[in-house]
N, C-alpha and C positions, 0 to 999 in steps of 0.2 A: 504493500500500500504506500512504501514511501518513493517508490522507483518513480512515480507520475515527479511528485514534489522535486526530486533531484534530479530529473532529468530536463524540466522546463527551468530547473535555477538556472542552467547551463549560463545559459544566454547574460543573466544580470550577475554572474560568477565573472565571467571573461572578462567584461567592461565593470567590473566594480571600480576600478582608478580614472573613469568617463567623468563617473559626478561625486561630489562633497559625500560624507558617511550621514551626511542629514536628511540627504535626498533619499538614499535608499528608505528612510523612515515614514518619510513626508509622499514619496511618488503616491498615485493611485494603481498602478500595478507592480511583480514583483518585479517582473525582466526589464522597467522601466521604457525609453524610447528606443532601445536598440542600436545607443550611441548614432542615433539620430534617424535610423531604419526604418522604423515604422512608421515618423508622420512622415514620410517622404512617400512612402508606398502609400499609406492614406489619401494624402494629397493627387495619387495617380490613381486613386478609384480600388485598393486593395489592401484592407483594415482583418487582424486576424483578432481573436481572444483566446483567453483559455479560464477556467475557472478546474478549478478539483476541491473537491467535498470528499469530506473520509469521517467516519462514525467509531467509535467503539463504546461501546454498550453492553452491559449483564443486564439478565434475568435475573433477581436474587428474589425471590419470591412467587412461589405461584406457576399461573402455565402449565406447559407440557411437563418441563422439567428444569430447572438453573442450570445456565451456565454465562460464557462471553460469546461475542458478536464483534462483528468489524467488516463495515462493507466502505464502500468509494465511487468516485464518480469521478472522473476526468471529459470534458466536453472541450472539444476544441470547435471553433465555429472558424469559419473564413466566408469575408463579406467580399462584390463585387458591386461597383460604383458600376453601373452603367452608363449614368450620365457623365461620370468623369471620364472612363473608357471608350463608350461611343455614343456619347451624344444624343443618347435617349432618357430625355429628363423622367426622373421620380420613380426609377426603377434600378430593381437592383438584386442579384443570386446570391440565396443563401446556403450555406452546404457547414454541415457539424457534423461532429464524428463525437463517438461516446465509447468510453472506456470504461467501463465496469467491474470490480477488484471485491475479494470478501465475502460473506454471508453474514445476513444480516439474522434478525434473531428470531419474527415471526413466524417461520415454517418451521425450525427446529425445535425452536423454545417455548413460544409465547402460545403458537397454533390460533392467533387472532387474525380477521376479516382486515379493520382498519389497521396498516404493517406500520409497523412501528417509524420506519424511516420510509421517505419516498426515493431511496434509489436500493431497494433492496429487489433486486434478480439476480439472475444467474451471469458468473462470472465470464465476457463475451467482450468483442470488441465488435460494434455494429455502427452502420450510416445514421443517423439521426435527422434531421432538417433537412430538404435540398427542396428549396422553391425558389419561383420568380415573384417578383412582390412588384407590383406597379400603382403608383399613389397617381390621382390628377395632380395638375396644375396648382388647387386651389385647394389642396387636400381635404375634399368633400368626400368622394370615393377612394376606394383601395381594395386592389385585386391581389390575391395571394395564392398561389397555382404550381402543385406539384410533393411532395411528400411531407407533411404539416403533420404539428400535434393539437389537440382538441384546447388545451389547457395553454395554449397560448394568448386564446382570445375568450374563453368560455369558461363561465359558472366559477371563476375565479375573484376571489376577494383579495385586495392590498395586504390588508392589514393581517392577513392568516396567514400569509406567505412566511411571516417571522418560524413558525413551530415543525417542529422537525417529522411528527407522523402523519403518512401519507396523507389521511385525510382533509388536511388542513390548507393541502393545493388544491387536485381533483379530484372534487368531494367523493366521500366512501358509497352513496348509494350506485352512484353510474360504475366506478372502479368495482364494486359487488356484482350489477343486474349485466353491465356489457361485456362480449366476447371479449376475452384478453384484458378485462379493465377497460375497456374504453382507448383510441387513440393517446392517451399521456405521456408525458414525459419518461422513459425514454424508449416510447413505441410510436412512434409518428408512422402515419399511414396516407397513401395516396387524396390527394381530398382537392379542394378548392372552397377559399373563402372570401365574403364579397362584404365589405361595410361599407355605408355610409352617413357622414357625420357633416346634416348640414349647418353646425354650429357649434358652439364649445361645451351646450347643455343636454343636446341630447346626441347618440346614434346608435344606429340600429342595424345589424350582422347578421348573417345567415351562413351554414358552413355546409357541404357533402364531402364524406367520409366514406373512406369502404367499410363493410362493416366490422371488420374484424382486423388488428392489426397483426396479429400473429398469422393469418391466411391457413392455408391449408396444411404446409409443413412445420407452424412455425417460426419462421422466418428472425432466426437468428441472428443475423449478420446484418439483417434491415435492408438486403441487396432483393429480396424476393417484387416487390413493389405490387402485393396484391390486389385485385380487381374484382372477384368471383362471391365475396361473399357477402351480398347483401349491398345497402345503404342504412348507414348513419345520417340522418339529418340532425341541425340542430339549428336554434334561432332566436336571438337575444336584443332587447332593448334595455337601453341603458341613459338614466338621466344624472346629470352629475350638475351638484349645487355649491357653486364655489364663488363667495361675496370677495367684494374687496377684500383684505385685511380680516377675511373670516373665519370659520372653521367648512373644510371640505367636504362634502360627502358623496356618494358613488352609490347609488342603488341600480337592478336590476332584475328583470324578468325574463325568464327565458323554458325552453321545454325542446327536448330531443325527440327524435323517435329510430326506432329500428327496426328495419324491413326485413332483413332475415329472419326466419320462423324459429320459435325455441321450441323448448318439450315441458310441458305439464310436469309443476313438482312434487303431484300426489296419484297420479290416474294415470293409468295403462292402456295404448291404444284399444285393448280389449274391453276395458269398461272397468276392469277390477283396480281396487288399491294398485299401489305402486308392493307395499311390504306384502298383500296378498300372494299364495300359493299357485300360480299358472299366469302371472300378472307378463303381458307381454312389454315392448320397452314403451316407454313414455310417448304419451298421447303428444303428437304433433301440434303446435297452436301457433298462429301467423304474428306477425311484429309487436313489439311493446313500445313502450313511450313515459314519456315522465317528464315533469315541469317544475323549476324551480324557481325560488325570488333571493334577495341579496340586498342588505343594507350593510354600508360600512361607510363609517361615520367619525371623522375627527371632535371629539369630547369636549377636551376641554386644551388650553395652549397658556404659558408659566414661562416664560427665559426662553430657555433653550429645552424646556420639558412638551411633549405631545401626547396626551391621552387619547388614545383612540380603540373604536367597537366595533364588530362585526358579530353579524349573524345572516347563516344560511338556511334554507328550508328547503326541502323535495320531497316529492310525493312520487310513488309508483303507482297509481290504481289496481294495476292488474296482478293481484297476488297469487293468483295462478301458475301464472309465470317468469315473477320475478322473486329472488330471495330477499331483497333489501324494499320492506313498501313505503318504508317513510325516512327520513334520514332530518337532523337536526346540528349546528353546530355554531359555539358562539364565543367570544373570548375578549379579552383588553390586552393593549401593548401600550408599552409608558416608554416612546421615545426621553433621551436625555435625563436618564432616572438619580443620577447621581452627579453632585456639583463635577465640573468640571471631565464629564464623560456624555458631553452631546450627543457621538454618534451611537452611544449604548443601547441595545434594546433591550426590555425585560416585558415577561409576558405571559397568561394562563387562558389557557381554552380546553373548551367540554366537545365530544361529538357525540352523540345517540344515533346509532343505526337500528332502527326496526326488523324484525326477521318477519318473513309474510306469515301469516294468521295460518296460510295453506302447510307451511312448512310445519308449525307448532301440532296440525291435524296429522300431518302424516307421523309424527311423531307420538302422539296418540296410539293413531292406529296400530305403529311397529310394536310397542307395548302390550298392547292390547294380543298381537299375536304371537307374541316370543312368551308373557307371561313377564318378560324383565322390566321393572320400573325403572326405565331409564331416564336421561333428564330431559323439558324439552325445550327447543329453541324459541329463543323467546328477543333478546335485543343484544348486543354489545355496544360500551361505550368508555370512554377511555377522555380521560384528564390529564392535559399538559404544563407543566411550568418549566421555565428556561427563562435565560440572560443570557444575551448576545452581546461579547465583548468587541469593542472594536478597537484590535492590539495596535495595526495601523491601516491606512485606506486601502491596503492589499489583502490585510490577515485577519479575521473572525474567528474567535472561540467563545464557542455555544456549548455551556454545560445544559442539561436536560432532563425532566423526570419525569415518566408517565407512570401513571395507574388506571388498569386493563380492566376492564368490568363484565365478567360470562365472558370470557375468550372464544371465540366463536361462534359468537351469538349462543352461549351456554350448553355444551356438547362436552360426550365423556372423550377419557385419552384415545386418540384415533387407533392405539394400539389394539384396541379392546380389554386392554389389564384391568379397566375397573367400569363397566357398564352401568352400573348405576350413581356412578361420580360424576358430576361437569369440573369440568378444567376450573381450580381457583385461581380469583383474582390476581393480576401478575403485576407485579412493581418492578419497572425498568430502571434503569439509571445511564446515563450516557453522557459521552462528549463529542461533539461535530467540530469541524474545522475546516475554514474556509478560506482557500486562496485564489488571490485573482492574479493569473499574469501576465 
């Protein structure tokens, strides 16, 4: 996990004797200008980043079982000026690459729906972003056209971005109900999205997606660029309230749907239970959908202190065939909490994921035919608190603590060791670390 970090120092190792030992403190990135490199290539229409995120984390209570965790992310993005290059204003290719390191703790330990960290997969080096982005003129519209993630533009709150489990990017009900989680970070899938915003208070977006970003094999490497399964729609207004000299706010409405056909979570194309004796495989049923809203909201503002709140809301109706029917999440972040630490964040949020009422029946039912009182699914929902230090404008250390509530939406050890147990509540502890270079 440290080879990412020593390997992009390279660059602000070689030219350390370029600038004063102040600047390396003060830059906003590690590798600083490249001894003059980069805004030169900038300036010619070709700007790169890189950011790396790395986690280590225990289970010390609860879950599957206790132990340690340690996952990472390295993302390298490289941008094209087109209008710089040729002369086509307001457009411009984006192409990232993702680098993936670690295991993180949910599948092994924790056995929880919302994962503890948002870059916990499997350890893989895959494409990430490759689109064309074209703004007008008068930046009213904007066209975004070629391998996109959903959570770029959607169902996304500011102010949640601070907390480190998944949920608190793209939200836990679509990451539960959609194939693969949904398009997310770091599964971006072929699509095209169109906004337009014809003022600074409101605009209004609409996205297609395929509907599954893993496609048929998978699609590890992110090189598979799937087309066959289905459509993902989605589609979002947004009004933003920003006075002179005021406090900001950002609300939104929005609702997905998905055309590929799922399977019934209780019933058998035959008619019988799913846990029934002759039960054949899961009754086929056509597209689901689900609609959310979004308020985030600056509080209250002190010096250099910012209070500020969010909350999400979504709904599934159709519990038939989705596991997640209602989803809830809300929290405060106190920019600048301690004299003289502006850029600090410190911050606590709740998520409540609902399990479908269908799922809680089949669970019933399977009792009812084994004779084992086992437990049944009912919600999970998990509590965060974190402090986001900011060591200097390159470097973030995020210590972190969640508590896990019914890990799996309240399900025994998947082992089957103990049947009539649900997973207890799990207490994480971790630290995230952020560099930008």
């Amino acid at each position: 996990m440290l080879l990412p970090l020593l390997v992009l120092a390279l660059p602000a190792l070689a030219h350390a004797d370029d600038a004063p030992a102040s600047d390396w403190l003060t830059r906003t990135t590690l590798t600083g200008d490249w001894n003059g490199a980069r805004p030169a290539l900038a300036a010619k229409g070709l700007s790169f980043q890189a950011n790396w995120i790395a986690d280590v984390m225990g289970n010390v209570a609860g879950g599957m079982r206790q132990g340690l965790g340690g996952d990472g992310e390295l993302e390298v993005t490289a941008t094209l000026d087109l209008d710089k290059l040729a002369g086509w204003q307001g457009t411009q290719v984006v192409a990232s690459l993702y680098w993936l390191q670690g295991h993180g703790l949910s599948a092994d330990y924790v056995g929880n729906l919302l994962t503890v960290t948002n870059i916990e997969l499997q350890p893989e080096l895959r494409l990430g972003d490759l689109y064309l982005e074209h703004d007008s003129a008068d930046g009213v519209w904007s066209l975004r056209l070629g391998q996109i993630g959903i959570d770029d533009d959607f169902a996304i709150s500011p102010t949640a971005g601070l907390f480190v489990n998944s949920t608190f990017g793209w939200p836990g009900l679509g990451a539960i109900d959609l194939p693969g989680g949904g398009p997310a970070e770091p599964l971006p899938t072929p699509g095209a999205r169109l906004r337009w915003t014809p003022n600074a208070t409101w605009s209004v977006q609409g996205a297609v997606f395929n509907g599954n970003p893993d496609g048929d094999t998978g699609n590890t490497d992110g090189l598979d660029f799937p087309l066959d399964n289905g459509v993902l729609a989605i589609a979002e207004i947004t009004y933003t309230h920003a006075p002179k000299g005021g406090l900001t706010g950002i609300y939104r409405f929005g609702g997905w749907y998905l055309s590929e056909g799922s399977s019934s979570l209780t019933t058998a194309s035959n008619g019988l239970p799913l846990s029934a004796p002759g039960a054949d495989a899961p009754l086929p049923l056509p597209g689901s959908y689900a609609l959310y809203a979004i308020a985030d909201q600056q509080l209250l503002q002190k010096g250099d202190a910012t209070l500020a709140g969010f909350v999400r809301l979504a709904v599934a109706p159709q519990i038939d065939r989705n596991e997640a029917s209602f989803y809830v999440d809300a929290g405060l972040t106190l920019t600048g909490p301690l004299p003289g630490r502006p850029n600090d964040v410190a911050g606590i949020a709740f998520a409540y994921a609902k399990i479908s009422p269908d799922l809680a029946d089949a669970d019933r039912a399977r009792n009812a035919e084994t004779g084992i009182d086992g437990p049944v699914m009912d919600y999970e929902a998990v509590v965060e608190v974190t402090y986001q230090a900011a060591v200097t404008p390159w470097l973030s250390v995020q210590p972190f603590f969640q508590y896990i509530i019914h890990p799996g939406g309240n399900v025994p050890q998947p082992d089957g060791s103990a049947p009539t147990e649900p997973l207890r509540n799990a207490t994480v502890i971790g630290l995230r670390t952020r560099v930008v270079f």
